[in-house]
N, CA, C and O atoms as a GROMACS GRO file, in nm:
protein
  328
    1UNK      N    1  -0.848   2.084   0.651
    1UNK     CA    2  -0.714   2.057   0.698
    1UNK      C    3  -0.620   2.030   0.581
    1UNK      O    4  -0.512   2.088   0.594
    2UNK      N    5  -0.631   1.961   0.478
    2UNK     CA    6  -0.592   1.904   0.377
    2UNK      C    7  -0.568   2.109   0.284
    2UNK      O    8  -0.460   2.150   0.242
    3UNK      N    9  -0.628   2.146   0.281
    3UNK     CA   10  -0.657   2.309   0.217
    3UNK      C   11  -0.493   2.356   0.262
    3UNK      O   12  -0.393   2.386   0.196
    4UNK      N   13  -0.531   2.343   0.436
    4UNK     CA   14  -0.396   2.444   0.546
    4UNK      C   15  -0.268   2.374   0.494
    4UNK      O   16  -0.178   2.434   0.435
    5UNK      N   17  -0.269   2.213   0.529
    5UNK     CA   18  -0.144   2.194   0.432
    5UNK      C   19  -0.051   2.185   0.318
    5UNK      O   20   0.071   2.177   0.308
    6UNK      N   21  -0.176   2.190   0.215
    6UNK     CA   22  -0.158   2.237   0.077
    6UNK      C   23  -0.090   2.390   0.088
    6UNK      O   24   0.022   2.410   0.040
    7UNK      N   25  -0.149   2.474   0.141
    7UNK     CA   26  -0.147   2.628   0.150
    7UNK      C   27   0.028   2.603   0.215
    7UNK      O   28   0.112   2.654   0.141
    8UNK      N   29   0.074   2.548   0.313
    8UNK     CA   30   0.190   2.578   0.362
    8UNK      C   31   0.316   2.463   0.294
    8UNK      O   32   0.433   2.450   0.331
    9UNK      N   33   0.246   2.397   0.192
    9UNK     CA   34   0.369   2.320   0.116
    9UNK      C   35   0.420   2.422   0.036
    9UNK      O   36   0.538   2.459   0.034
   10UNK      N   37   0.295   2.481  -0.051
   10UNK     CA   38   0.305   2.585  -0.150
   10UNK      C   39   0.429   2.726  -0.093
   10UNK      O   40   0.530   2.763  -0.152
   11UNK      N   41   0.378   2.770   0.020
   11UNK     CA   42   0.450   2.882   0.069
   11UNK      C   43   0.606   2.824   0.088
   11UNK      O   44   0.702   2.879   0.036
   12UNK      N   45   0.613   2.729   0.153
   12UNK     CA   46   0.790   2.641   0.197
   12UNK      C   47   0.840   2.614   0.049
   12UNK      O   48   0.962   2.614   0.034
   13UNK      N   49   0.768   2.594  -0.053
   13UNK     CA   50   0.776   2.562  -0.182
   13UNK      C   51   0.864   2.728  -0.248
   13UNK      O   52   0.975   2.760  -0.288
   14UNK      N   53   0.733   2.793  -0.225
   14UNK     CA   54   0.786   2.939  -0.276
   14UNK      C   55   0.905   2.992  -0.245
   14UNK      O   56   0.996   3.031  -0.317
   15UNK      N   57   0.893   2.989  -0.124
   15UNK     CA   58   0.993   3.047   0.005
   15UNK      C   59   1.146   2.965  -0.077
   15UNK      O   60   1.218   3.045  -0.136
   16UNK      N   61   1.183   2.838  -0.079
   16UNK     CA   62   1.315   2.766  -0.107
   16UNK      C   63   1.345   2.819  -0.255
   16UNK      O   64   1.459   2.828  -0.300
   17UNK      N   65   1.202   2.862  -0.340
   17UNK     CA   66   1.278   2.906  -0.518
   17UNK      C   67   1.310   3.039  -0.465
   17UNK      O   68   1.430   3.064  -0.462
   18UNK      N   69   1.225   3.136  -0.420
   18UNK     CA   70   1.338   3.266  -0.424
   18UNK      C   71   1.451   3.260  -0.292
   18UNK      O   72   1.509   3.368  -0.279
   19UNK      N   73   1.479   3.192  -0.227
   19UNK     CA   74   1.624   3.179  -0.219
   19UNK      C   75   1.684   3.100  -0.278
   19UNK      O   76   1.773   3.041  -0.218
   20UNK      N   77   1.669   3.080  -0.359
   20UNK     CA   78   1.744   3.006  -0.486
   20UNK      C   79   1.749   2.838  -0.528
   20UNK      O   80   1.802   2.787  -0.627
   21UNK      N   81   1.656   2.753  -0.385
   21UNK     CA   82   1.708   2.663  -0.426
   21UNK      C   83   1.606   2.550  -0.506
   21UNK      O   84   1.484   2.544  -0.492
   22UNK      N   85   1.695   2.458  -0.600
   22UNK     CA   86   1.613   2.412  -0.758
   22UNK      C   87   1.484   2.310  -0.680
   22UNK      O   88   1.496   2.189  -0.661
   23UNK      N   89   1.336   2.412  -0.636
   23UNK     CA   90   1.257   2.302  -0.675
   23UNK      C   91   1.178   2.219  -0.717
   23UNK      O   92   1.097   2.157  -0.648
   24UNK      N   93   1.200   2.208  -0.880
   24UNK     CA   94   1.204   2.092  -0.946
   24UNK      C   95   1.241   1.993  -0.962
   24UNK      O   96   1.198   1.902  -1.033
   25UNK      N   97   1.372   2.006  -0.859
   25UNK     CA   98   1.438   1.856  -0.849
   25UNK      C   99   1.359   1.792  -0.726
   25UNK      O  100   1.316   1.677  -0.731
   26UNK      N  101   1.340   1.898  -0.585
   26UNK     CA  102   1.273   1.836  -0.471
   26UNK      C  103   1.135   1.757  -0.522
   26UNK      O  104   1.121   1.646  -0.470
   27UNK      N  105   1.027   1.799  -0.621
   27UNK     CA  106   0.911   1.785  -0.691
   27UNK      C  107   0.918   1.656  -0.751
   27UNK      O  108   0.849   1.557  -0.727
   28UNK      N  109   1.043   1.676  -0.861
   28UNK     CA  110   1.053   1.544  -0.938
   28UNK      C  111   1.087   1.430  -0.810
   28UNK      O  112   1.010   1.334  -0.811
   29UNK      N  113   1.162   1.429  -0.730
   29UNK     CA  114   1.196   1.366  -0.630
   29UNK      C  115   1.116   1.271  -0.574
   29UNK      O  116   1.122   1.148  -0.576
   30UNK      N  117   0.998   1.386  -0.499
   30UNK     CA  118   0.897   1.349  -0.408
   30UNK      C  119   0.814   1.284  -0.477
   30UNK      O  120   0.731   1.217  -0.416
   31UNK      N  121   0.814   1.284  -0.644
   31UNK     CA  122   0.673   1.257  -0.730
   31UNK      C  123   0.727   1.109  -0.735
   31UNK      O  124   0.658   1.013  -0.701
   32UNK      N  125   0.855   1.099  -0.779
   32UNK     CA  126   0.893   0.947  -0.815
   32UNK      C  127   0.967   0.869  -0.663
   32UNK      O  128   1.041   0.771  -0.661
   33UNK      N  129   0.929   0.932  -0.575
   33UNK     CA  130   0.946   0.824  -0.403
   33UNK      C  131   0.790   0.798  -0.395
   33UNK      O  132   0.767   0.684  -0.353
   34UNK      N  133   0.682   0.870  -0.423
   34UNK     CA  134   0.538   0.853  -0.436
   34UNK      C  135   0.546   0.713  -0.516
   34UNK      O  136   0.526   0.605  -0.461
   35UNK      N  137   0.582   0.728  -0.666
   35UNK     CA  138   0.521   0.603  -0.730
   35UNK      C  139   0.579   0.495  -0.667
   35UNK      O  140   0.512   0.397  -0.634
   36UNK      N  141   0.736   0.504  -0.642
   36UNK     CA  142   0.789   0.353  -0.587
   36UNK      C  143   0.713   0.352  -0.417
   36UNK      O  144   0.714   0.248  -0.351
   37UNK      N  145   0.678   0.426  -0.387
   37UNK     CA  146   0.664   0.381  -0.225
   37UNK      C  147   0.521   0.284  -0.280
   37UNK      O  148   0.513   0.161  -0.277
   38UNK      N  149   0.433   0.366  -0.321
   38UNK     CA  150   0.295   0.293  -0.417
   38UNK      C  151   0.296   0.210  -0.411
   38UNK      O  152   0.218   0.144  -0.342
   39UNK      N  153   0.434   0.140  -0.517
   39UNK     CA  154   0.436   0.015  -0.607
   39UNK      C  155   0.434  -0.055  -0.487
   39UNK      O  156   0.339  -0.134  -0.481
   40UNK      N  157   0.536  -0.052  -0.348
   40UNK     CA  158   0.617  -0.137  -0.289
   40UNK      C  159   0.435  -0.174  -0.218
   40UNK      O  160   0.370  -0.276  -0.241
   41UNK      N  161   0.394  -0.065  -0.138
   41UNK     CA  162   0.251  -0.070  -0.065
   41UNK      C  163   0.162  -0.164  -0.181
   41UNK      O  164   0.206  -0.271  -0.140
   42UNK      N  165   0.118  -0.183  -0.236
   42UNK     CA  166   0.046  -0.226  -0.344
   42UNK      C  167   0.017  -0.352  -0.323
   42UNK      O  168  -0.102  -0.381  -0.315
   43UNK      N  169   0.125  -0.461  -0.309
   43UNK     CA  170   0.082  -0.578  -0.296
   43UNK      C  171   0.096  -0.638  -0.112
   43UNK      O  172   0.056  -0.748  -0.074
   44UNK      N  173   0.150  -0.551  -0.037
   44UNK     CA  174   0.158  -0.563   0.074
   44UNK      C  175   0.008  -0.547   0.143
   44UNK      O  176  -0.041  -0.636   0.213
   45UNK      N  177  -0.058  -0.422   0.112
   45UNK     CA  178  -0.147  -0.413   0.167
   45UNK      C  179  -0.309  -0.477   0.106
   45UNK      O  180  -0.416  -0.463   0.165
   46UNK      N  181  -0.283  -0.555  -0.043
   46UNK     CA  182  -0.397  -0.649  -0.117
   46UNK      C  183  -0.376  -0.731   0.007
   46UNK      O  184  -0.458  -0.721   0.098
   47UNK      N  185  -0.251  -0.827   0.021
   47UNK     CA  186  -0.215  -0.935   0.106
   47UNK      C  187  -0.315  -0.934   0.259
   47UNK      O  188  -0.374  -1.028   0.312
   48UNK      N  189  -0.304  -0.771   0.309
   48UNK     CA  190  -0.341  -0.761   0.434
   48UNK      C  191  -0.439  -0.798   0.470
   48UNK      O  192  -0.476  -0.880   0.554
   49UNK      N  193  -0.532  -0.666   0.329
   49UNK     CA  194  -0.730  -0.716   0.343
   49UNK      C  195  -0.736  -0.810   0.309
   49UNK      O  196  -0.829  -0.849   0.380
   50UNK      N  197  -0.700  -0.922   0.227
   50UNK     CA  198  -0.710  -1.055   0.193
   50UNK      C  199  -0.754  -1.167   0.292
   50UNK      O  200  -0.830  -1.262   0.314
   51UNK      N  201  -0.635  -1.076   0.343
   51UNK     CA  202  -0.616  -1.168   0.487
   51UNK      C  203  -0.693  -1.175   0.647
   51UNK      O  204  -0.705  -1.260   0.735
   52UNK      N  205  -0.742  -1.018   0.622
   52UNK     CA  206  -0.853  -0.950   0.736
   52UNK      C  207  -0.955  -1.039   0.678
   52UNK      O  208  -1.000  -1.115   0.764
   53UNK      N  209  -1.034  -1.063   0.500
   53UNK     CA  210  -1.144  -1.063   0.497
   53UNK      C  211  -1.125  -1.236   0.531
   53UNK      O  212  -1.228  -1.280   0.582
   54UNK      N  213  -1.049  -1.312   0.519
   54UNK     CA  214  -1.059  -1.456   0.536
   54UNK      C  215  -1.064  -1.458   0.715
   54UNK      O  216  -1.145  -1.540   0.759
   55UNK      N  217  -1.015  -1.406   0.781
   55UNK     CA  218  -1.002  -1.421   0.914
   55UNK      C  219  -1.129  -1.361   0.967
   55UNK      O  220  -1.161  -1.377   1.085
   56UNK      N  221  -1.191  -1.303   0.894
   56UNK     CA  222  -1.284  -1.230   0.964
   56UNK      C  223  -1.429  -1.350   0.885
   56UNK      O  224  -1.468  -1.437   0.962
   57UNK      N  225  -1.478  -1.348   0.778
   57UNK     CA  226  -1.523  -1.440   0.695
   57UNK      C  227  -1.536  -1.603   0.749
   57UNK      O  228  -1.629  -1.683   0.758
   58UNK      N  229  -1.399  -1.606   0.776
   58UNK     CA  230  -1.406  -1.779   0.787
   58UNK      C  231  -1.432  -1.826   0.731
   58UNK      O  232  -1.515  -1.897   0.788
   59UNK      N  233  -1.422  -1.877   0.551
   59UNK     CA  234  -1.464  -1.944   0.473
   59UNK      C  235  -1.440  -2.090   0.498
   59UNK      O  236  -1.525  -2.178   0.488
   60UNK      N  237  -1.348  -2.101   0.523
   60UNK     CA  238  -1.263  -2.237   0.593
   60UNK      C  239  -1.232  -2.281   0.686
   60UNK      O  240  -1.170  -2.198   0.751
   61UNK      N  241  -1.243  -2.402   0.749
   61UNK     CA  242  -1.257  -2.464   0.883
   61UNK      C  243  -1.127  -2.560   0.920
   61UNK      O  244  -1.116  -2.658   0.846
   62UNK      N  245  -1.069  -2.551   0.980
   62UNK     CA  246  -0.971  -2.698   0.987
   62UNK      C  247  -1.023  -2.847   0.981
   62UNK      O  248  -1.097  -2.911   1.056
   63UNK      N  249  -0.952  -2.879   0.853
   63UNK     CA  250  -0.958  -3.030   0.805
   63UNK      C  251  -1.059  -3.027   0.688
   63UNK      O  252  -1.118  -3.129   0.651
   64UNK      N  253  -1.080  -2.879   0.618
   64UNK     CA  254  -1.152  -2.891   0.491
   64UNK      C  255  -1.016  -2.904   0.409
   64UNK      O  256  -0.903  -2.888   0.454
   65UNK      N  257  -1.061  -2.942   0.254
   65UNK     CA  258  -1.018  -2.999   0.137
   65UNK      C  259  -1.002  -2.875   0.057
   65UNK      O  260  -1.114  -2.865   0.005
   66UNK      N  261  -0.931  -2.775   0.015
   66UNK     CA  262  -0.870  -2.683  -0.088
   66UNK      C  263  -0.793  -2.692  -0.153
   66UNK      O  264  -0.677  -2.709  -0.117
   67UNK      N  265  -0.844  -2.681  -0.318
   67UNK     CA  266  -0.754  -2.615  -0.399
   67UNK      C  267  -0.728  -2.485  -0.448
   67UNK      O  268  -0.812  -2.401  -0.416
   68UNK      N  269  -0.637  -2.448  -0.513
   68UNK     CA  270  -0.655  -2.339  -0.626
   68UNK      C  271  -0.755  -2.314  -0.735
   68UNK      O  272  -0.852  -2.390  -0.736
   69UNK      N  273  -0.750  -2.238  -0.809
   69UNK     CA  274  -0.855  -2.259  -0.939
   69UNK      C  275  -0.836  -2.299  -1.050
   69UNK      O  276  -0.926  -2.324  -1.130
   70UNK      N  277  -0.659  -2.318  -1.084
   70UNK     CA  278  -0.594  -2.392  -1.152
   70UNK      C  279  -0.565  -2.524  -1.177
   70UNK      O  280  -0.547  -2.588  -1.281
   71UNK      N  281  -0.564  -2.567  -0.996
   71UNK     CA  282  -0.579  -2.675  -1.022
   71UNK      C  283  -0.393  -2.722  -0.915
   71UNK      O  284  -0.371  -2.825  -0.851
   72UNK      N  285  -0.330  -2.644  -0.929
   72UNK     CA  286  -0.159  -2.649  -0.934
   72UNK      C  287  -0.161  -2.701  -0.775
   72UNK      O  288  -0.106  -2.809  -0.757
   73UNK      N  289  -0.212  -2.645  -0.672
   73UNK     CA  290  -0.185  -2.644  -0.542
   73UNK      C  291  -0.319  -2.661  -0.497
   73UNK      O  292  -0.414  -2.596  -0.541
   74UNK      N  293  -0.328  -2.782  -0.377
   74UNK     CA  294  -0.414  -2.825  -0.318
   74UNK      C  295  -0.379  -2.887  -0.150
   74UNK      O  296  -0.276  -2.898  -0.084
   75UNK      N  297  -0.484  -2.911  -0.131
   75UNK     CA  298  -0.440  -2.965   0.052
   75UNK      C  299  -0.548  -2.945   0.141
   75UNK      O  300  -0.664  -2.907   0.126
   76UNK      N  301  -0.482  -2.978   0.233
   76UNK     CA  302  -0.605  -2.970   0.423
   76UNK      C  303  -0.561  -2.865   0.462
   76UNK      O  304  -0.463  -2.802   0.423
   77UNK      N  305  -0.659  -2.837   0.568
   77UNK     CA  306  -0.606  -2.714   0.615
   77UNK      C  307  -0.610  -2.727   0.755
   77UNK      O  308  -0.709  -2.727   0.828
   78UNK      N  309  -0.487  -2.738   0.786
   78UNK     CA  310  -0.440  -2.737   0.900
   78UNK      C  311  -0.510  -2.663   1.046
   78UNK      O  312  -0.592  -2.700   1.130
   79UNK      N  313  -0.414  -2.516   1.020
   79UNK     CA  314  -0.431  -2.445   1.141
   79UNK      C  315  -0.543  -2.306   1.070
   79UNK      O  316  -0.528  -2.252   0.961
   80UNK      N  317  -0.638  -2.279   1.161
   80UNK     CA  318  -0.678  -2.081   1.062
   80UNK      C  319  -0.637  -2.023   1.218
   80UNK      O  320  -0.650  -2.058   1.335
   81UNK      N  321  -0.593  -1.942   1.160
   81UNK     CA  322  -0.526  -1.786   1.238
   81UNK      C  323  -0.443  -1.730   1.188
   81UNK      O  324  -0.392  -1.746   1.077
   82UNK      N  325  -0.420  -1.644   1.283
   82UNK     CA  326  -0.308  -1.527   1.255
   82UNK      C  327  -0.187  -1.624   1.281
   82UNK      O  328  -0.072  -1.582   1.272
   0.00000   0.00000   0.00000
């Protein structure tokens, strides 16, 4: 499937340069909305599984004692859920 849509970017690709229109700019375009969309996904979706594997895991119970590993931020823990 991945082949068929490759095969018909290429042709819509072909097809827009001989009627004339520039694309290297559509290319450069699409290449640099790729890296920023990336960047933006990147820490959104660490956050998510982070968050699946603690909810799912349960390392922590309400009314245990946590800190950081630094040392900076510490506390009870209230509520676990979503």
């Amino acid at each position: 499937q991945i082949a068929k849509v490759a095969v018909v970017v290429i042709a819509v690709l072909l097809c827009l340069q001989h009627v004339g229109v520039n694309v290297s700019r559509i290319l450069a375009v699409t290449g640099l909305s790729g890296v920023a969309f990336s960047f933006l996904l990147g820490d959104f979706l660490a956050n998510l599984f982070g968050g699946c594997v603690l909810y799912l895991t349960q390392p922590f119970a309400q009314g245990d004692w946590v800190q950081t590993p630094d040392g900076k931020i510490d506390g009870w823990i209230q509520t676990v859920g979503w």
